[in-house]
N, C-alpha and C positions, 0 to 999 in steps of 0.2 A: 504493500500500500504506500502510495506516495505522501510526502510530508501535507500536499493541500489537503488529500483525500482525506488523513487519517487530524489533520485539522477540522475537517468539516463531520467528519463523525465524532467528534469530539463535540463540537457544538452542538449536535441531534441530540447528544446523550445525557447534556445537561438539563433535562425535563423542561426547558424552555419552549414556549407553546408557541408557534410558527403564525405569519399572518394567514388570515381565514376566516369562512364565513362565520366561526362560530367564539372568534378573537374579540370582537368590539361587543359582544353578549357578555362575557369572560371578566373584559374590564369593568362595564357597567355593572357588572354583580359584584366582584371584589371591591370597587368604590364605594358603591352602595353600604356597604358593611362597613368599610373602613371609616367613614364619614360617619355612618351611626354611632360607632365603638370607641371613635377618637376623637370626633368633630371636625367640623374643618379646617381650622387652623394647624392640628396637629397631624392632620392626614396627609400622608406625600406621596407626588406619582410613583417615586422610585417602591415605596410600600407596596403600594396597589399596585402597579408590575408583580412584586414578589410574588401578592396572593394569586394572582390571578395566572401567574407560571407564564409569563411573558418579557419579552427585554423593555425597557423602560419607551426604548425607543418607538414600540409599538402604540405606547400609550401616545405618545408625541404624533405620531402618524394619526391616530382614528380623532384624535380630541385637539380644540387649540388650549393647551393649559389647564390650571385646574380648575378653574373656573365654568368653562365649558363643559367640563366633568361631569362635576358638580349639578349641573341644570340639566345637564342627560339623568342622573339619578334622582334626582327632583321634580325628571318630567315638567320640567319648565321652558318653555315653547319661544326662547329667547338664548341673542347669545349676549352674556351681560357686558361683552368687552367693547360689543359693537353700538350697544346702549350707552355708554361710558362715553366716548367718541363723537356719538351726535351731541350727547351734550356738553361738552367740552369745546367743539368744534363753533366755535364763535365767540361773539362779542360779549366780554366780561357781566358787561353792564344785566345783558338778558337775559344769564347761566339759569338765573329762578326762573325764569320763564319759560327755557329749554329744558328742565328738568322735568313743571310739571308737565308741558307737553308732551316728555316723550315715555314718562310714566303712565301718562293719560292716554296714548297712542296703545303701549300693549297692552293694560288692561280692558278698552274699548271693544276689542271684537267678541265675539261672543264665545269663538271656536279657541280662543285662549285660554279667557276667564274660568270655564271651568277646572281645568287643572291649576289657577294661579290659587283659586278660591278655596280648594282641596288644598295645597299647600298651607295658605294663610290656618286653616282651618286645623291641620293635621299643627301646627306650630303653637295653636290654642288650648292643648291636648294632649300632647306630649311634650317632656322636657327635652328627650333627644332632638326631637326636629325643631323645637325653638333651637337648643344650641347652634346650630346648624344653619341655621336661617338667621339670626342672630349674628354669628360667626360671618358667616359668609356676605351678608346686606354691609356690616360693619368694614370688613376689609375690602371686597372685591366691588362694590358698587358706592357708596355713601363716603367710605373711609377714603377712598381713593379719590373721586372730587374733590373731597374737602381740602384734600393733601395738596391739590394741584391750584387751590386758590390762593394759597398761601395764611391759609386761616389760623389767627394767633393758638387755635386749640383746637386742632383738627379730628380726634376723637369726639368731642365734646359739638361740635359744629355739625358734622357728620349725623354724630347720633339720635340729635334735636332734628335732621332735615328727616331722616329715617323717623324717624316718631311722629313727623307729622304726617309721611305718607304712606305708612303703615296705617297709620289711624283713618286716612282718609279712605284706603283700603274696604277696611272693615267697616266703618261708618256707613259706604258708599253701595258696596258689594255683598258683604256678608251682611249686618244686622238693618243694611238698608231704610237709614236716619232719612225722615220725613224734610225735604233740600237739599240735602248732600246727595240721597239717593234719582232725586230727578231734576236739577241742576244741570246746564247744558256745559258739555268739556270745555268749552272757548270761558265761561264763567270760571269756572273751579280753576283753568290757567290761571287768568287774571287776580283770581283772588288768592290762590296759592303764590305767585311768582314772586310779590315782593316780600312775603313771609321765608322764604327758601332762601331768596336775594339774602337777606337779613340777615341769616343762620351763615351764609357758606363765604359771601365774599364784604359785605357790608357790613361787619363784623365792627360794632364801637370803640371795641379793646385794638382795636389794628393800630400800629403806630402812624404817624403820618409820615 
């Protein structure tokens, strides 16, 4: 056997699970688990490779990051980097404005909402999947904004814009508050955007 050949049965032999239809099923189960068991800040691709008997790299091929992971096992019908991006993608001034809107954008369809509404709902109910949601709303969507404003207290910034649109969330969608719930989107912009504005870049503590 030649040194490539008995290189490459070397690599078969390390119970490493090859790409295939049944690879990207594989990861999203091992994810799945890992992020329950660990949360998400403490869950790594390189982990989820292990369980799921795959090279890390494969995880990098089917997913962009953990993030996108993440929302594959969450069954959430978005990718939150590309949510991240429109809102960021402009003028300071209208970040709150961009925000509500493009929060307002994916929970408006219908064919969304019920899985967003199932999540919100499953995170009411159990502690794992707040953690999780929690975790996850905090670093990879809200924390991350907030970082990018340059906000004197960017956990704290973050977390207050995340509480208000969580709650509008649930307000809106799940317990369905008499105005909140029949409020037209172009409204709840407007009256969300300079409350967000306020939280992320309007910040009073900012120095001049």
């Amino acid at each position: 056997m030649t040194p490539r050949v008995e290189d490459a049965a070397a690599q078969r032999g390390r119970g490493r699970r090859p790409g295939g239809p049944d690879t990207r099923a594989a990861i999203v189960d091992a994810a799945r688990s890992s992020f329950a068991a660990k949360g998400y800040d403490k869950a790594s691709l390189r982990g989820i490779a292990r369980d799921a008997g795959v090279d890390p790299a494969l995880v990098h091929h089917y997913f962009d990051g953990k993030a996108a992971l993440f929302a594959e096992t969450m069954a959430v019908p978005v990718n939150p980097s590309e949510l991240i991006e429109r809102v960021l993608d402009g003028d300071r001034e209208r970040l709150g404005w961009r925000l509500a809107e493009t929060f307002l954008t994916v929970w408006e369809p219908p064919e969304r909402r019920e899985a967003l509404v199932a999540l919100v709902r499953s995170s009411m109910t159990s502690e794992d999947a707040a953690r999780m949601v929690r975790e996850f709303l905090g670093r990879e969507v809200f924390g991350r904004i907030a970082a990018s404003t340059g906000a004197a207290d960017p956990q704290l910034s973050g977390s207050l814009a995340a509480s208000q649109m969580i709650g509008l969330v649930i307000a809106r969608y799940v317990v369905r508050v008499p105005g909140v719930a029949t409020a037209s989107r172009d409204e709840l912009i407007e009256r969300l955007g300079p409350v967000l504005q306020g939280y992320l870049v309007d910040d009073p503590r900012r120095p001049e």
